[in-house]
C-alpha positions as CSV (number, residue, x, y, z in Angstrom):
1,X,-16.3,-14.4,-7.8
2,X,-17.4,-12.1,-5.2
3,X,-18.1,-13.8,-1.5
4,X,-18.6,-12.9,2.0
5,X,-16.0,-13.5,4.7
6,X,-18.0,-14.9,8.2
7,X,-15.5,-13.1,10.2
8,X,-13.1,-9.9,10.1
9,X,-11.3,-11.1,13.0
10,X,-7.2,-9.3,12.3
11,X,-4.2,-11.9,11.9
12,X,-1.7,-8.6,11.6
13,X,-3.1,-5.1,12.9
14,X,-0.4,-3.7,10.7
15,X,0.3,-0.9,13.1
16,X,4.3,0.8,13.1
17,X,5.7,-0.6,15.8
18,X,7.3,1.5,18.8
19,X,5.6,3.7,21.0
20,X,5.4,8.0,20.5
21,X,8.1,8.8,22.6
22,X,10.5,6.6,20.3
23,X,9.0,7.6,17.0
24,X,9.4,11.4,17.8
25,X,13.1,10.3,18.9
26,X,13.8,8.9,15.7
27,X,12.7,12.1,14.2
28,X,14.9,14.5,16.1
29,X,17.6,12.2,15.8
30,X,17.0,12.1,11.5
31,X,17.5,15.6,11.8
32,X,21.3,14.9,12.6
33,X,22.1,12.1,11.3
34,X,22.5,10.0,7.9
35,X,20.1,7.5,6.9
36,X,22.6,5.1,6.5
37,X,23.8,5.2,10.4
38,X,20.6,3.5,11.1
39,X,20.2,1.0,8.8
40,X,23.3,-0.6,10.1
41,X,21.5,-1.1,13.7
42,X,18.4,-2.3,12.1
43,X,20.6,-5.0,9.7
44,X,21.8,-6.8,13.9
45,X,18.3,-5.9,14.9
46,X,16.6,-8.0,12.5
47,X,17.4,-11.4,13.4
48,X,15.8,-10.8,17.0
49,X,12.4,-9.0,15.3
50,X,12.5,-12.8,12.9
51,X,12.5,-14.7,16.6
52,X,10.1,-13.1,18.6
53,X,7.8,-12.5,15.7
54,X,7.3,-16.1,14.9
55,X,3.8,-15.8,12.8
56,X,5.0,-13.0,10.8
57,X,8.8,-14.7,9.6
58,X,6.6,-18.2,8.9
59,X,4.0,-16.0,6.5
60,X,6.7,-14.4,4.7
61,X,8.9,-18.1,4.8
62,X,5.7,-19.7,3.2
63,X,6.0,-16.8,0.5
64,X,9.1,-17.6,-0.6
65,X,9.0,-21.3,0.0
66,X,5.6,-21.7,-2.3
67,X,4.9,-18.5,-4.0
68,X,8.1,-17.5,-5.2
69,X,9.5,-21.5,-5.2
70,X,12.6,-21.2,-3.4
71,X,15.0,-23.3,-1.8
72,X,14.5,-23.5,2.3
73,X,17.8,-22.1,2.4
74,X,17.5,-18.9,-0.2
75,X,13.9,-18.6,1.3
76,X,15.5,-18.5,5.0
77,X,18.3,-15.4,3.3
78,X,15.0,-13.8,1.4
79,X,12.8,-13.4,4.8
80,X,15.7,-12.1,6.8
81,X,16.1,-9.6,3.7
82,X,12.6,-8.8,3.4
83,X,12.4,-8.0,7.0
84,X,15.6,-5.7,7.3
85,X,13.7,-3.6,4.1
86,X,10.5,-3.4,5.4
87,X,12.7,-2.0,8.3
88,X,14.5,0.7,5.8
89,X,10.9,1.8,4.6
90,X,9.9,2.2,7.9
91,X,13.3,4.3,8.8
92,X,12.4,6.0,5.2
93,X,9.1,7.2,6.3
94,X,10.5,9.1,10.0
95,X,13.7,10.5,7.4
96,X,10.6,12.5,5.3
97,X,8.9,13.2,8.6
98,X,12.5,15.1,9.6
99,X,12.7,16.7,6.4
100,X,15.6,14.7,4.8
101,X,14.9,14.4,0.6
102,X,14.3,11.2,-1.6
103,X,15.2,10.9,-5.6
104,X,12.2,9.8,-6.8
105,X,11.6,8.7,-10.3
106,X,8.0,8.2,-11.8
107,X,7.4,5.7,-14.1
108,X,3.9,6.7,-16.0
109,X,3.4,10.2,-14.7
110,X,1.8,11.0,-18.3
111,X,-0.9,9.3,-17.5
112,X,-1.2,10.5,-14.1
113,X,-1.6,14.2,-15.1
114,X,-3.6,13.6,-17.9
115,X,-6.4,12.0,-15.6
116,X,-5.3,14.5,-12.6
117,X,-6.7,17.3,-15.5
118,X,-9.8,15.7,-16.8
119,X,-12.9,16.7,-15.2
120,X,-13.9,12.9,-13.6
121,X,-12.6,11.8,-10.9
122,X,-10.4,8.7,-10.4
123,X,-8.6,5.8,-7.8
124,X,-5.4,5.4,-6.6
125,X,-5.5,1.6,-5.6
126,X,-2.1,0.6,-4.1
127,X,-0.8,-2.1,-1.8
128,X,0.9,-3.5,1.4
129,X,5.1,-3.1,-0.9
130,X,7.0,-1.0,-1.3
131,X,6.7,3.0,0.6
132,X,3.6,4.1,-0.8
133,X,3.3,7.0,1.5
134,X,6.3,8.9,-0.4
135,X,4.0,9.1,-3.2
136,X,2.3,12.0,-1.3
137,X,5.4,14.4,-1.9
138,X,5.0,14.0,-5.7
139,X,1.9,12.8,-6.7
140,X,0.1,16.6,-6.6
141,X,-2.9,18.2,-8.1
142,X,-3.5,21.3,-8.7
143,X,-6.9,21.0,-10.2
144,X,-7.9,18.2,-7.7
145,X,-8.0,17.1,-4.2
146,X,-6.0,14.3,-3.3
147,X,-8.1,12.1,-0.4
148,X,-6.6,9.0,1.0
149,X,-7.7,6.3,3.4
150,X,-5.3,5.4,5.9
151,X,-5.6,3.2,8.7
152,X,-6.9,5.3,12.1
153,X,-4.9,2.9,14.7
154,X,-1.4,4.0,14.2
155,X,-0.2,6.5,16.9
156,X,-0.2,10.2,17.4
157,X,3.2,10.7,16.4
158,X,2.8,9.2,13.1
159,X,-1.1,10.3,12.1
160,X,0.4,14.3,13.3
161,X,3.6,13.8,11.1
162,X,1.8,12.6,8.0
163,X,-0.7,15.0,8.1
164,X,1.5,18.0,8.3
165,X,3.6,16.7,5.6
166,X,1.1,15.3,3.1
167,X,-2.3,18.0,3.5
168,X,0.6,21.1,2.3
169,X,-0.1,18.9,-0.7
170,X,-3.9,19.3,-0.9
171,X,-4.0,15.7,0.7
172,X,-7.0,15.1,2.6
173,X,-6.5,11.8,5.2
174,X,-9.5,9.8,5.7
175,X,-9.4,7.5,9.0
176,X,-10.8,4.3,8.6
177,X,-13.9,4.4,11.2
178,X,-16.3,1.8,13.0
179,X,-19.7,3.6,12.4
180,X,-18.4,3.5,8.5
181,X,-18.4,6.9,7.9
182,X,-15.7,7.0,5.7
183,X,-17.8,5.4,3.3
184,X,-19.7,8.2,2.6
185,X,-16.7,10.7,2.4
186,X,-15.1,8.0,-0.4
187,X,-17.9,8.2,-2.3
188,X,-18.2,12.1,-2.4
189,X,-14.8,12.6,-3.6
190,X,-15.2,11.0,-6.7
191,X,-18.9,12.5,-7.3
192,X,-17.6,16.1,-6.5
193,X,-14.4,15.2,-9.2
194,X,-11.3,14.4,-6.6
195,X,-8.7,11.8,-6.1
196,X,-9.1,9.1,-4.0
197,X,-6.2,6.5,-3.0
198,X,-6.6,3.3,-1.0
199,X,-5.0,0.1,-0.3
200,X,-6.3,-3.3,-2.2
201,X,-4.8,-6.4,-1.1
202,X,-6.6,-6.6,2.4
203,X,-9.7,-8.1,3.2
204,X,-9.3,-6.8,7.3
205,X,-12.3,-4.8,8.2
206,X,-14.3,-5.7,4.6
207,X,-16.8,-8.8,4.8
208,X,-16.9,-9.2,0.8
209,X,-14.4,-10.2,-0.9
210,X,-12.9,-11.6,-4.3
211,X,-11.2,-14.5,-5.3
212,X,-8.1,-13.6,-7.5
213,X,-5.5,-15.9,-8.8
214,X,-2.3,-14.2,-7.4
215,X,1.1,-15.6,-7.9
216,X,-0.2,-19.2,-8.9
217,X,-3.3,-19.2,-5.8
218,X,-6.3,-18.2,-5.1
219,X,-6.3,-15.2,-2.4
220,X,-9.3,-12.8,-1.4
221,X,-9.1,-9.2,-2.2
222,X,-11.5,-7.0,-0.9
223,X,-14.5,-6.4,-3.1
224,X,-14.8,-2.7,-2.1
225,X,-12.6,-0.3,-4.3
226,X,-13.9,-2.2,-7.1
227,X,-17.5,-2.1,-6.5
228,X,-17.0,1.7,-5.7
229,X,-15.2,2.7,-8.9
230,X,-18.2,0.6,-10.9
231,X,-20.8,2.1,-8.8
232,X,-18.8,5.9,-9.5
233,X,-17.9,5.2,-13.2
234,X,-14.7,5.8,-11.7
235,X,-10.7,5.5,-13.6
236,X,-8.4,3.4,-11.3
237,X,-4.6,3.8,-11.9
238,X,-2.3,1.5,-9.6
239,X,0.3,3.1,-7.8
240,X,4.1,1.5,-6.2
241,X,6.6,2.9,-5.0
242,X,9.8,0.9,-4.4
243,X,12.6,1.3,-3.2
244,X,15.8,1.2,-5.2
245,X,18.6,2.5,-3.3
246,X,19.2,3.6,0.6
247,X,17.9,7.6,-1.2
248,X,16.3,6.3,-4.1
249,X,12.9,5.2,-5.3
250,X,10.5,4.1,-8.6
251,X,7.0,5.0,-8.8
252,X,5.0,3.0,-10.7
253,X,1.8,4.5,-12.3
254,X,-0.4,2.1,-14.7
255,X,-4.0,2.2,-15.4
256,X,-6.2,-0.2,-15.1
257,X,-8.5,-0.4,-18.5
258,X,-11.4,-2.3,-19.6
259,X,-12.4,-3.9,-23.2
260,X,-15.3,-2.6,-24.9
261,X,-17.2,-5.8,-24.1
262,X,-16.2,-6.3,-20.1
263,X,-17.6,-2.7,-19.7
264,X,-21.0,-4.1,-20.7
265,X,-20.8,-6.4,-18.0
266,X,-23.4,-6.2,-15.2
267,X,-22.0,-4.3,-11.8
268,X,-20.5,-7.6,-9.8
269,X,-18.6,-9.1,-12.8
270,X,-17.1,-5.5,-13.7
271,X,-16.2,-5.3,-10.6
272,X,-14.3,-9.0,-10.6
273,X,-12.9,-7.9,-13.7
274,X,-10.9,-4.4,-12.0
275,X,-9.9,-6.6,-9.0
276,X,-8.3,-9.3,-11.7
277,X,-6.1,-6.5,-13.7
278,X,-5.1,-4.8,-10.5
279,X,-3.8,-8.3,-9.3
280,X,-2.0,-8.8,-12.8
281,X,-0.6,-5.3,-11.7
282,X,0.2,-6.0,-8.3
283,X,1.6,-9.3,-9.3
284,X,4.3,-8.2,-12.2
285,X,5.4,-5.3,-9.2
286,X,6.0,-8.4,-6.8
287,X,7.7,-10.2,-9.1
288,X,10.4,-7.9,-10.1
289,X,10.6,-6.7,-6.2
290,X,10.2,-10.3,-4.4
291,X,11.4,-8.7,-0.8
292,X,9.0,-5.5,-0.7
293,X,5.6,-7.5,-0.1
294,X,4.9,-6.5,3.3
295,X,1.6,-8.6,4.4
296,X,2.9,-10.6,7.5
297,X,0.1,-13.2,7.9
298,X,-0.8,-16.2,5.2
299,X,-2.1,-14.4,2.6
300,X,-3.1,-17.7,1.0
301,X,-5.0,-19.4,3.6
């Protein structure tokens, strides 16, 4: 059922933490060094990030404890272990920015390049798990132009790194901006037959929403990407990429497909339906990967 949210007020800003000066460090110093000499000084560093973060470890605790119907004691181990990957993505993401490789494996590319060569164009919709960024090194088109919306508040370091590495890819980044702009450049990309790739599972700067059964609860999705692919005639494939191993990820690639009878729907309840089969998506990805969901506020309020 689609609603409106009385206020977009941010419980996370979701923002990489550390200032420029240390994020370009970490580059130069991935340029040296092995990934794995750094993941060792994130696995003590943890612990202190769970203390002083106090909102954050009780959202993710609450996941565990209720969503995923743990024990207090295996949800305590399962927070501290979501935290130190959510700290190896992060580390991940500087490693590409210095040039170091990933192995990754695609699961569903068929279906990727068969609607990356049809004429229409189509959505990525992804979410707050996994590395989803990485999917910019091999998720190409030659025949279309890959645009993706990316949150504008992140620092110089990181929105200069990304774009280098990902528009060598024909990747255009689209920034998230106040006077809603971004709108209209969304919309053109599908009409002019391009890829367009977003984020799904946040609400944050989006007044209408969704309610979705996710995980055994109600949660609100935001209503946008799904009333945009309706309103576009747009194809929507989900899109994760986990992580595996410390060098080593699986990209997940599924479509999201309607029956002959919910494509007769009228425009709202279409668009309820898309938000429901990418939540069945999102949902069987969480499942098998409890420790990549990455949304440190309560999702379920």
């Amino acid at each position: 059922m689609e609603q409106t949210e009385q206020t977009t007020e941010r419980k996370w800003s979701g923002r990489t933490d550390g200032n420029a000066w240390m994020q370009k460090s970490l580059i130069n110093i991935y340029r040296l060094m092995d990934l794995r000499f750094l993941y060792f000084p994130m696995a003590l560093i943890v612990p202190f990030y769970m203390l002083f973060s106090r909102k954050g470890y009780l959202a993710i605790y609450h996941y565990f404890r209720k969503r995923m119907h743990e024990t207090p004691a295996k949800a305590f181990f399962h927070v501290y272990s979501n935290h130190f990957v959510f700290g190896q993505v992060i580390l991940d993401r500087f490693a590409a920015y210095a040039g170091k490789k990933f192995e990754l494996e695609l699961d569903g590319y068929d279906v990727y390049q068969q609607y990356a060569k049809g004429e229409k164009g189509f959505m990525i919709l992804t979410a707050h798990t996994g590395n989803y960024e990485l999917a910019g090194y091999s998720l190409v088109s030659k025949e279309k132009r890959f645009n993706t919306l990316i949150y504008s508040g992140e620092t110089d370091t990181i929105l200069e790194n990304r774009k280098k590495m990902l528009t060598k890819n024909n990747i255009r980044l689209i920034g998230v901006k106040p006077d809603l702009s971004h709108l209209f450049i969304m919309s053109s990309a599908l009409r002019d037959g391009e890829i367009l790739s977003m984020t799904a599972d946040r609400i944050f700067g989006s007044p209408k929403y969704i309610n979705c059964t996710f995980l055994g609860k109600e949660a609100k999705f935001p209503l946008g990407p799904f009333a945009l692919a309706v309103q576009r005639e747009a194809p929507i494939l989900t899109v994760f990429v986990m992580k595996e191993s410390v060098k080593r990820y699986r990209i997940y690639i599924r479509p999201i497909t309607l029956s002959d009878k919910e494509k007769e729907l009228p425009g709202k309840e279409k668009a309820a339906c898309l938000a429901k089969k990418y939540v069945e998506h999102l949902e069987k990805t969480i499942l098998r990967y409890p420790a990549q969901w990455f949304n440190y506020f309560e999702f379920w309020e």
